[in-house]
C-alpha positions, 0 to 999 in steps of 0.5 A, spaced: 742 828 579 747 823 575 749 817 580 744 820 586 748 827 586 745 833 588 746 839 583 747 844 588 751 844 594 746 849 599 750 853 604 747 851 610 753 850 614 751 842 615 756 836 613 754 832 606 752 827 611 748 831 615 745 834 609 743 827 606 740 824 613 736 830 614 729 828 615 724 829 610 717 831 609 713 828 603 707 829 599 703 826 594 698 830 592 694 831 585 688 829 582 692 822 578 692 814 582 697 811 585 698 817 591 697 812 597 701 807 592 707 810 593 707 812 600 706 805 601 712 804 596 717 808 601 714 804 607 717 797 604 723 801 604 723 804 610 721 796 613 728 794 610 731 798 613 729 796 620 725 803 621 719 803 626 713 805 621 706 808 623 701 809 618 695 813 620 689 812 615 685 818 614 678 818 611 678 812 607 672 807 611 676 804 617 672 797 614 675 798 607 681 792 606 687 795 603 692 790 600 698 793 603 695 793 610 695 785 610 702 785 607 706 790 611 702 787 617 705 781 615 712 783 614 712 788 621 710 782 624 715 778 621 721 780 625 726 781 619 724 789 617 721 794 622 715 794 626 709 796 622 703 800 626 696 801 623 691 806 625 684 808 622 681 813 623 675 815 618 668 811 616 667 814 610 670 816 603 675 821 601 670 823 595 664 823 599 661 830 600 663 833 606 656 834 610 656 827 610 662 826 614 661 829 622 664 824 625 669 823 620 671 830 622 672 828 629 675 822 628 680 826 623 682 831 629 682 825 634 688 821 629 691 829 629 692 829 636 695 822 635 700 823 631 702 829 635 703 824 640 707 820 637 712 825 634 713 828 640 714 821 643 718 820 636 715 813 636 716 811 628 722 813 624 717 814 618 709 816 618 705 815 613 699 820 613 694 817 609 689 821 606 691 826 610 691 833 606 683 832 605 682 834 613 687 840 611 683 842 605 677 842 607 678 845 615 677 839 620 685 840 621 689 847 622 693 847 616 698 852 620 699 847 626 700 842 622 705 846 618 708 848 625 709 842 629 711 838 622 716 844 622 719 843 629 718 835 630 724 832 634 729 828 630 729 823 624 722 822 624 720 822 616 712 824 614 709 822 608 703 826 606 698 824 600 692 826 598 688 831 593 688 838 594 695 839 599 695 846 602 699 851 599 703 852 606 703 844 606 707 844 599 712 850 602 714 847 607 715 840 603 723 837 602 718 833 598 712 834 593 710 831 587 703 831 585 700 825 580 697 828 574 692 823 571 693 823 563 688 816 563 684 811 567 680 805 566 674 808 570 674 814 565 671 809 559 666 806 565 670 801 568 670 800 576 675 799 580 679 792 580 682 787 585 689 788 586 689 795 582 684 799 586 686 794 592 
């Protein structure tokens, strides 16, 4: 794409600027690092840009200090960007085994419900569903009716995804995938994870 231009031009009856400000759904997915990181990534952008964000962290302990929170929290409330809402719906780790995590089941389908509100409301201009794709893949979440309302929602919403083991229907449906592949990680050679890397 030599200075951002596509190399198709779809025929799909839609002006070059309709085309451009179609809004997207993104996934990161994959079993490499830095999923979350680049979601993150497109919420400072979309911060700049002056768009109200919702991010909707799943899975991960509702206890567990992520550094982009505090910094988004931050600049939300900063008045200069957008708006920055943060919700937690889980109580455990995404790598814990399933039978471990009844009540994250709940607290994922509740989060669920949440979202669907908030993009029937078109709450935020771009949501950012953490860890999302681990409800999918493991049942908690109907991948079809997720499919079906991100298909149908109303508006400019954009809707980022991460997580490993993004369903396939989820992938289709994507304007946007990339899957993060791991080539090496400190943790391999027995290292834990690390201030300001890992959090």
């Amino acid at each position: 794409m030599p200075k951002g231009q596509p190399s198709v031009v779809p025929d799909d009856g839609l002006t070059t600027r309709q085309r451009r400000n179609r809004p997207l759904v993104v996934v990161h997915t994959g079993a490499g690092k830095g999923k979350s990181t680049a979601a993150f990534g497109l919420a400072l952008r979309a911060w700049n840009q002056g768009w109200p964000i919702g991010v909707f962290q799943f899975v991960k302990s509702a206890k567990w200090k992520v550094g982009e929170e505090h910094a988004l929290r931050v600049l939300g409330a900063s008045g200069e960007g957008g708006t920055v809402d943060w919700h937690k719906m889980g109580e455990g780790w995404s790598w814990v085994q399933r039978d471990a995590q009844t009540d994250n089941e709940d607290k994922a389908r509740e989060g669920w419900e949440q979202v669907k509100r908030d993009l029937a409301a078109e709450t935020y201009r771009l949501y950012v569903l953490d860890e999302f794709a681990y409800p999918m893949h493991w049942g908690w979440v109907d991948t079809d009716e997720v499919v079906e309302v991100l298909r149908t929602r109303p508006g400019t919403q954009h809707v980022v995804i991460t997580g490993r083991n993004a369903p396939g229907k989820l992938v289709d449906l994507a304007d946007l995938v990339t899957d993060m592949s791991k080539v090496k990680h400190p943790m391999d050679a027995g290292q834990k994870g690390q201030r300001g890397i890992e959090w």
